[in-house]
C-alpha positions as a printed Julia matrix, in Angstrom:
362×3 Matrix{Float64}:
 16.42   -9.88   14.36
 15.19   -7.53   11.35
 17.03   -4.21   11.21
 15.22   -1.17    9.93
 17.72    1.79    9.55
 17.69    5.49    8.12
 21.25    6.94    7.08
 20.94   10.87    8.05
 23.81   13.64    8.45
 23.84   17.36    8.85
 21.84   19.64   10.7
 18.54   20.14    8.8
 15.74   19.14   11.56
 13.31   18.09    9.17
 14.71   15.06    7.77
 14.43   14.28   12.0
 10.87   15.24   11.5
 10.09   12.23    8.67
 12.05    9.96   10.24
  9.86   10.28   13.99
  6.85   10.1    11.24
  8.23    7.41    9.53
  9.32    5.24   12.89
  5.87    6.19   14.24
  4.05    4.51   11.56
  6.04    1.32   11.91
  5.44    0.83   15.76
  1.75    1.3    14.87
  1.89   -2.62   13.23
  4.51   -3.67   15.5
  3.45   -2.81   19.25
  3.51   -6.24   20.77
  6.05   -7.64   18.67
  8.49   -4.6    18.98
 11.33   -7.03   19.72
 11.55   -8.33   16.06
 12.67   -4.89   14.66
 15.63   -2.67   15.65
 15.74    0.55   14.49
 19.0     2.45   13.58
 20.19    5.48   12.73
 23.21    5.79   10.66
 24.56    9.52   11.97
 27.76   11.67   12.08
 26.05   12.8    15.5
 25.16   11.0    18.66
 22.3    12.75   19.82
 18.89   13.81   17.8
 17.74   16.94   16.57
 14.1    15.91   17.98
 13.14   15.76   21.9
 10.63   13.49   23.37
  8.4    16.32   23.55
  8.57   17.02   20.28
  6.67   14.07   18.93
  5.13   12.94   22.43
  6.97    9.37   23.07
 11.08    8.65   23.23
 11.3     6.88   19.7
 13.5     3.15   19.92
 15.95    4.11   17.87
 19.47    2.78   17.71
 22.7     5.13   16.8
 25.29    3.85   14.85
 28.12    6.75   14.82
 30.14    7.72   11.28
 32.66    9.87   11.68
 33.79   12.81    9.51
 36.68   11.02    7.55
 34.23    8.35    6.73
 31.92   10.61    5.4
 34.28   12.05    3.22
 35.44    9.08    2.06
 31.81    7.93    1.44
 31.09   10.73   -0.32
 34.63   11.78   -2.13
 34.88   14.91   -0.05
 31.1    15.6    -0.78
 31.49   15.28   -4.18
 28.88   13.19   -4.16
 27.04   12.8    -1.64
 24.54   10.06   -2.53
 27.31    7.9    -3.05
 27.64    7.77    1.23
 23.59    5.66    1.12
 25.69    2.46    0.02
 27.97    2.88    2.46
 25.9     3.0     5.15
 23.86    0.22    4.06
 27.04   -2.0     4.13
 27.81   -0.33    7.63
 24.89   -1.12    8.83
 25.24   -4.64    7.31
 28.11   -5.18    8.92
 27.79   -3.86   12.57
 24.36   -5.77   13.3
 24.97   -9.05   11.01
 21.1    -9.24   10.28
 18.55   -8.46    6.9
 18.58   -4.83    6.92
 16.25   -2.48    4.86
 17.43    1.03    4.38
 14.83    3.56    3.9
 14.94    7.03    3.29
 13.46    9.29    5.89
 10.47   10.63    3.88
  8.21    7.26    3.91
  5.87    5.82    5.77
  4.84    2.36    6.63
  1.47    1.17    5.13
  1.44   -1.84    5.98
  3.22   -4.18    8.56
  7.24   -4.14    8.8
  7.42   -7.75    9.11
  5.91   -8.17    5.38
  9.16   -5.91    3.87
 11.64   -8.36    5.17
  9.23  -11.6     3.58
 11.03  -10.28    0.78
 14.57  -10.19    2.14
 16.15  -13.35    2.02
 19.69  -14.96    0.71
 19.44  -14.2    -2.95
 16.21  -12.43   -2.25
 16.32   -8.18   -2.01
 13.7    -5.29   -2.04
 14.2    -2.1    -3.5
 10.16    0.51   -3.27
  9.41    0.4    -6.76
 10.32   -0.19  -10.49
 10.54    3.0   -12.48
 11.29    2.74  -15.86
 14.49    1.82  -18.22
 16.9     4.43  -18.48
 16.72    4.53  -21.94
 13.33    6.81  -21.42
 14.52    9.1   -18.73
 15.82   12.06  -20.71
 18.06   12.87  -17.84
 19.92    9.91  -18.5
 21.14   10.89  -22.04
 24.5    11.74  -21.47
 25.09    8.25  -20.06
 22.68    6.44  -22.42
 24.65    7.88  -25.31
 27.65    6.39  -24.35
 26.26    2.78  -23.46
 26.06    1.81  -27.13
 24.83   -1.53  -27.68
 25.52   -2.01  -23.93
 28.36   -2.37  -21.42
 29.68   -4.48  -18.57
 30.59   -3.44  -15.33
 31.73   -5.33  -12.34
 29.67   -8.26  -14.08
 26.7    -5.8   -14.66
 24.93   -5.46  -18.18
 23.95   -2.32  -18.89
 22.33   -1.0   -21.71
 19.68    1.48  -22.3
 16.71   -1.32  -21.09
 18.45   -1.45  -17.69
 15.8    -0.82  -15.49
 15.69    1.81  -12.69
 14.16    1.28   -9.21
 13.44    3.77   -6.4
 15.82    3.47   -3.55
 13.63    5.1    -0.84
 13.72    1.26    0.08
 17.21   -0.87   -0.48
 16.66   -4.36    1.66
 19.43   -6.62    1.56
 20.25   -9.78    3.74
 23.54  -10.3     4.88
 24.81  -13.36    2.77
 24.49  -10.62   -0.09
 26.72   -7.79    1.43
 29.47   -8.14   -1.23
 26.87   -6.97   -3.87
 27.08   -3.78   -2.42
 30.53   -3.59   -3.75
 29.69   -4.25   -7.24
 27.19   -1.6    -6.91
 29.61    0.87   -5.64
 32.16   -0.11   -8.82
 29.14    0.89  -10.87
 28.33    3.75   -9.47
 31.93    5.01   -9.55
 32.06    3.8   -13.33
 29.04    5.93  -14.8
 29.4     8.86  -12.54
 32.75    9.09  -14.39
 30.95    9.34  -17.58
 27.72   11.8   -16.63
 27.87   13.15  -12.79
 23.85   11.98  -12.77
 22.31   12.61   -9.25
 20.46    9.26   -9.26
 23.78    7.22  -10.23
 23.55    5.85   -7.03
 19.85    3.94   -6.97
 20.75    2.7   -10.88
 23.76    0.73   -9.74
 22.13   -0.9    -6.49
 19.2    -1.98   -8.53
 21.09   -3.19  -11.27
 22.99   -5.34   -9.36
 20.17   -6.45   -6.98
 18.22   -6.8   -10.12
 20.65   -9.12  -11.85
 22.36  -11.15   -8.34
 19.29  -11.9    -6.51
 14.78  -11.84   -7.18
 14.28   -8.36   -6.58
 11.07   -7.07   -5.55
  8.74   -4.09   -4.75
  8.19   -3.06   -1.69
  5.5     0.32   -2.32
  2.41   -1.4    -1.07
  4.58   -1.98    1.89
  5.82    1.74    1.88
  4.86    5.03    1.01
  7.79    7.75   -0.47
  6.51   11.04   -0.5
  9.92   12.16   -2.17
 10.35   14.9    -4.79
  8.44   18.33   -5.21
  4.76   17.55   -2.77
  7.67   16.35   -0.35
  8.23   20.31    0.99
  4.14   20.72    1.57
  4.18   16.81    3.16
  6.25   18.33    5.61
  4.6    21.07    7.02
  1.41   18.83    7.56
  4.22   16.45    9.47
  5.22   19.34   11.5
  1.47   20.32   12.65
  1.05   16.57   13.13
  3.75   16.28   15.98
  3.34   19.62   17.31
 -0.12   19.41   17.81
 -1.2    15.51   18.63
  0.18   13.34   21.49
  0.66    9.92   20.51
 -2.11    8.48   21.18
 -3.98   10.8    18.28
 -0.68   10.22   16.15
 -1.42    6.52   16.59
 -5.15    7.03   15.48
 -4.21    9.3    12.53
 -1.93    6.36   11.49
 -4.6     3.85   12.1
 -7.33    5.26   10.16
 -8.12    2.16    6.85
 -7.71    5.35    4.2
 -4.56    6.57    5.66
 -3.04    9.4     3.09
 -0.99   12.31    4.22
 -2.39   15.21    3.16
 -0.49   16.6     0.14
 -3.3    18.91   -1.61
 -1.25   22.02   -2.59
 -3.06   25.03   -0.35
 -4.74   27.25   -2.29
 -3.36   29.87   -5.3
 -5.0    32.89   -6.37
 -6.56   33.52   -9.35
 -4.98   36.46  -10.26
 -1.76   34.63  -10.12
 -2.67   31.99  -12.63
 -3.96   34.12  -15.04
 -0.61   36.55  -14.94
  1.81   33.33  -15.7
 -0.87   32.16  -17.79
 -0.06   34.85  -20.19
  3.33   35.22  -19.42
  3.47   31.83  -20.66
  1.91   33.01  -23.73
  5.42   34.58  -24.6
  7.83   32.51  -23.07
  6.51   29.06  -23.89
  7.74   27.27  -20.95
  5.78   25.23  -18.67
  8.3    24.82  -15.74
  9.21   28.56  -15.93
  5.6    29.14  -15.37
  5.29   26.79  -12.7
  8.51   28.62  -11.51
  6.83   31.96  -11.28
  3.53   30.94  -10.06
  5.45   29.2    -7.19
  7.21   32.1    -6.78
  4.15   34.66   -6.48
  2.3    32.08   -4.59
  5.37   31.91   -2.12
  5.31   35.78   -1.42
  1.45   34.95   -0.94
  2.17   33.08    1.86
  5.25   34.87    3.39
  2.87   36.59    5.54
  0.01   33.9     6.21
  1.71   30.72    6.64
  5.95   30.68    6.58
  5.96   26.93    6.2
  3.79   27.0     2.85
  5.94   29.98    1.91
  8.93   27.85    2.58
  6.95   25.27    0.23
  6.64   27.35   -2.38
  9.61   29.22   -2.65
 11.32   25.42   -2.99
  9.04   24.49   -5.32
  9.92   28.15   -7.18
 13.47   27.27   -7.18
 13.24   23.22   -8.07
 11.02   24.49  -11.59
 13.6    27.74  -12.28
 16.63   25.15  -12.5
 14.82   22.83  -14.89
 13.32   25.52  -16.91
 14.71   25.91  -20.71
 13.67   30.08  -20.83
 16.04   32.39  -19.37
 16.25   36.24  -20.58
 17.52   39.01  -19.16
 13.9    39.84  -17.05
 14.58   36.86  -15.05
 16.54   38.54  -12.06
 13.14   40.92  -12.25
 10.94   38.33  -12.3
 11.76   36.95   -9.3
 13.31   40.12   -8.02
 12.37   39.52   -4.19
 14.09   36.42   -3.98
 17.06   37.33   -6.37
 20.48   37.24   -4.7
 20.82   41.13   -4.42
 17.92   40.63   -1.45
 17.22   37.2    -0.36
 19.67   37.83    2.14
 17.64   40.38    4.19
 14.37   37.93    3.62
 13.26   37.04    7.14
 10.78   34.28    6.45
 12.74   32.29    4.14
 14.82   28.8     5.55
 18.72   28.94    5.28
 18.47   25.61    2.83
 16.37   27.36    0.67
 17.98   30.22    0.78
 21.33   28.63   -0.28
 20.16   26.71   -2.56
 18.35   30.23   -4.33
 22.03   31.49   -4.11
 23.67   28.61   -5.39
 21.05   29.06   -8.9
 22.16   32.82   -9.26
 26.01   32.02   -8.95
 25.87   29.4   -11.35
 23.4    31.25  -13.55
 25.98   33.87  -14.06
């Protein structure tokens, strides 16, 4: 038996959403041979946020319970909450005594299951794809600084050629389970010395990478993570909603199979405003903040779901963005904290997480 398992908590529908998508595009390669692969959930809750109607078929999909103490303890009373993914790998591990590949909700199968776990073997592992040494992500200073020549940890070199790998993928058979507690020692040791949100897929391929032949798995898998993940979405959404599973199936099926993730369209007039705005501030994400932004209020009344887009995408380039003055609150005045409350169109998430940047922008 092969286990294919997701790790999701909380009460945001969407990441339910990818994970039907996701599941969907698996059973498309497996249909007669369905019996090789289980597929688990790894949940605080016992029943899904989806119905069958919802994506036209009841999905085969196994739920392994956590409960709120081990969450906490996962995630040091959500102090970081990343930290939990290993955990429920080992859980996983554990409870079904099989190869297991975890993979994050927002992916989709390209290619047969079965070839992922040709790569998951004892002393064999899969992680989606090699990124880069950490030494060249500038996010990564803070800990790079400190590495020096290089360090040791739980029998880990690290040093600033330590590679990084994607863990939208982590596949891992069980005669290798107790290198998920190395990677958790890891984890634990450089969080300590830069509270880096990607800590967590560093230390699992660094151990993979030096314990067992660790390969790629993105030919295998597509991750639609990061920004384009918001507008990937609503094109899942109208997928579901509006196909039974038979079309699903076909959509899945076509040779040239690529989500669509062209940005819908942004006025002119909107471009050419942060175009010269940009002329004074000199900052390409705060640009890309505010033409989010006005593209965003664009949409509010046309399509809430590529407002919703936007307005994340806003938010995602304000918090990276070196330029602040005090016109910022103005520039973004209908989605500053003094209204965003009374905003009708926008989701809670985003909404908190616009209110979380104002707080901690003082």
């Amino acid at each position: 038996m092969k286990v294919i398992a997701y790790f999701l908590f909380g009460d945001d529908r969407m990441y339910e959403v990818e994970l039907a998508f996701s599941v969907l595009s698996a059973l498309r390669f497996l249909k007669h041979q369905q019996e090789k692969v289980k597929f688990c959930v790894i949940s605080d809750s016992a029943d899904s946020l989806l119905q069958p109607d919802d994506v036209g078929v009841e999905l085969p999909i196994e739920r392994l319970l956590l409960s709120p103490q081990e969450l906490a303890d996962w995630t040091h009373n959500s102090t970081y909450i990343y930290r939990a993914k290993l955990f429920a790998l080992e859980k996983v591990i554990a409870h079904y005594q099989a190869p297991v590949a975890l993979i994050d909700t927002d992916t989709y199968f390209l290619d047969h299951p079965l070839k992922l776990f040709e790569r998951i073997a004892r002393d064999c592992s899969v992680m989606h794809v090699r990124e880069s040494e950490i030494g060249e992500i500038k996010l990564w200073e803070p800990i790079v600084n400190q590495l020096g020549s290089g360090i040791t940890v739980a029998g880990i070199q690290i040093s600033a050629q330590s590679q990084m790998f994607n863990s939208g993928v982590i596949g891992i058979d069980p005669a290798n389970r107790s290198l998920i507690a190395s990677a958790i020692e890891v984890l634990d040791y450089l969080y300590q010395l830069a509270p880096i949100f990607n800590v967590e897929q560093f230390a699992i391929g660094a151990v993979l990478d030096q314990k067992t032949q660790l390969s790629d798995s993105d030919d295998v898998i597509n991750h639609y993570w990061g920004v384009r993940k918001e507008f990937v979405r609503v094109q899942l959404l109208k997928v579901l909603k509006e196909n039974t599973i038979e079309k699903i199936t076909q959509i899945l099926e076509t040779p040239s199979l690529e989500i669509p993730e062209v940005y819908p369209r942004i006025r002119v007039r909107d471009r050419i405003i942060t175009t010269l705005n940009f002329l004074q501030h000199r900052d390409h994400d705060y640009r890309r903040a505010q033409l989010a932004y006005r593209t965003a209020l664009y949409y509010a009344k046309r399509h809430v779901g590529y407002a919703n887009a936007w307005a994340n995408t806003a938010l995602e380039s304000i918090k990276v963005a070196k330029h602040r003055d005090r016109q910022m609150y103005r520039s973004f005045r209908d989605l500053n904290q003094d209204v965003i409350e009374q905003i009708p169109w926008i989701e809670p998430r985003i909404r908190r997480g616009w209110m979380k940047f104002w707080q901690q922008s003082g």
